[in-house]
C-alpha positions as CSV (number, residue, x, y, z in Angstrom):
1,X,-60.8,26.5,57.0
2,X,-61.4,29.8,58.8
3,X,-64.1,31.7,58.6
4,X,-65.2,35.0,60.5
5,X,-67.7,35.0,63.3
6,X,-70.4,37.3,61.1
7,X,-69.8,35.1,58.4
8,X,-70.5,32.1,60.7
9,X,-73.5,33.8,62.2
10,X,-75.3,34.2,58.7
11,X,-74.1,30.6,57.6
12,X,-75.8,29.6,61.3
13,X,-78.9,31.6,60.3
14,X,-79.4,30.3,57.3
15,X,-78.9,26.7,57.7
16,X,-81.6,27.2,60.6
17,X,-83.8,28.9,58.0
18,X,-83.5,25.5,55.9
19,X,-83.8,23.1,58.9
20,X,-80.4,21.8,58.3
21,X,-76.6,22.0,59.7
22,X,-73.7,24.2,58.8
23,X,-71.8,21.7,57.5
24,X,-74.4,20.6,55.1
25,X,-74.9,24.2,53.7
26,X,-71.2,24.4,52.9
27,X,-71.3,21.1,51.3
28,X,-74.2,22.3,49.0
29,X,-72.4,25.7,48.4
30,X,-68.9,23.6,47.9
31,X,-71.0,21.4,45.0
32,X,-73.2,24.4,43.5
33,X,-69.7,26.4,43.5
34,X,-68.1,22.9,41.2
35,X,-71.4,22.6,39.4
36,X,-71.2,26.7,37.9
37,X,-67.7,26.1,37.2
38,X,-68.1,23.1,35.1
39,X,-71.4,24.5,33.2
40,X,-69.1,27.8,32.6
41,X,-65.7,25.6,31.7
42,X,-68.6,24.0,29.0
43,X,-70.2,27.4,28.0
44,X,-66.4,28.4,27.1
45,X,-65.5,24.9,25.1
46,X,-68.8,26.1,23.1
47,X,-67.9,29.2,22.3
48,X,-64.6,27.9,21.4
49,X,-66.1,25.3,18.9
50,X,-67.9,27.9,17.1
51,X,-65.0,29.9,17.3
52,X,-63.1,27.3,15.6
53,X,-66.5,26.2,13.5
54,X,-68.6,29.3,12.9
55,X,-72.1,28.6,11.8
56,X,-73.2,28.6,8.5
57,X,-75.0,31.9,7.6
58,X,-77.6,30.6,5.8
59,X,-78.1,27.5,8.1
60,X,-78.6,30.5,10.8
61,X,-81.0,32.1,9.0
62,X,-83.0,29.2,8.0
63,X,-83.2,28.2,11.8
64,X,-84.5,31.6,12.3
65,X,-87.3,31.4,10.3
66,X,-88.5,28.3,11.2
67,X,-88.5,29.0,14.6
68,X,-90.0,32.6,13.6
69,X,-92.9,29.8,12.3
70,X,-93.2,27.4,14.7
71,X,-92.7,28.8,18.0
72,X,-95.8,30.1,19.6
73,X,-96.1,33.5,21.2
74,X,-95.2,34.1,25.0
């Protein structure tokens, strides 16, 4: 893999600021960049489902009203 020298400089930087190496800081951005893609390729089979399986109207408006209920103010 190739990567620029700025690019290298801020990856240095960085893993300094968190007291570790390079190569661990590309690890944890090669595993955050695999974890985002799996919750998005789940977000997507969701909204497929209910593509497929749209919610029941009332169902939905039930939910809403209980929650309008039971869920305390922020």
């Amino acid at each position: 893999m190739q990567l620029d020298d700025e690019l290298v400089a801020q990856l240095d930087r960085l893993a300094a600021r968190l007291g570790t190496n390079r190569s661990e800081l590309l690890r944890r951005g090669a595993q955050a960049v695999i974890t985002a893609e799996d919750l998005a390729d789940a977000d997507r089979e969701l909204v497929a489902a209910y593509r497929r399986h749209p919610a029941d109207p009332a169902l939905v408006q039930s939910a809403r009203r209980l929650a309008a209920q039971t869920v305390p103010a922020w």
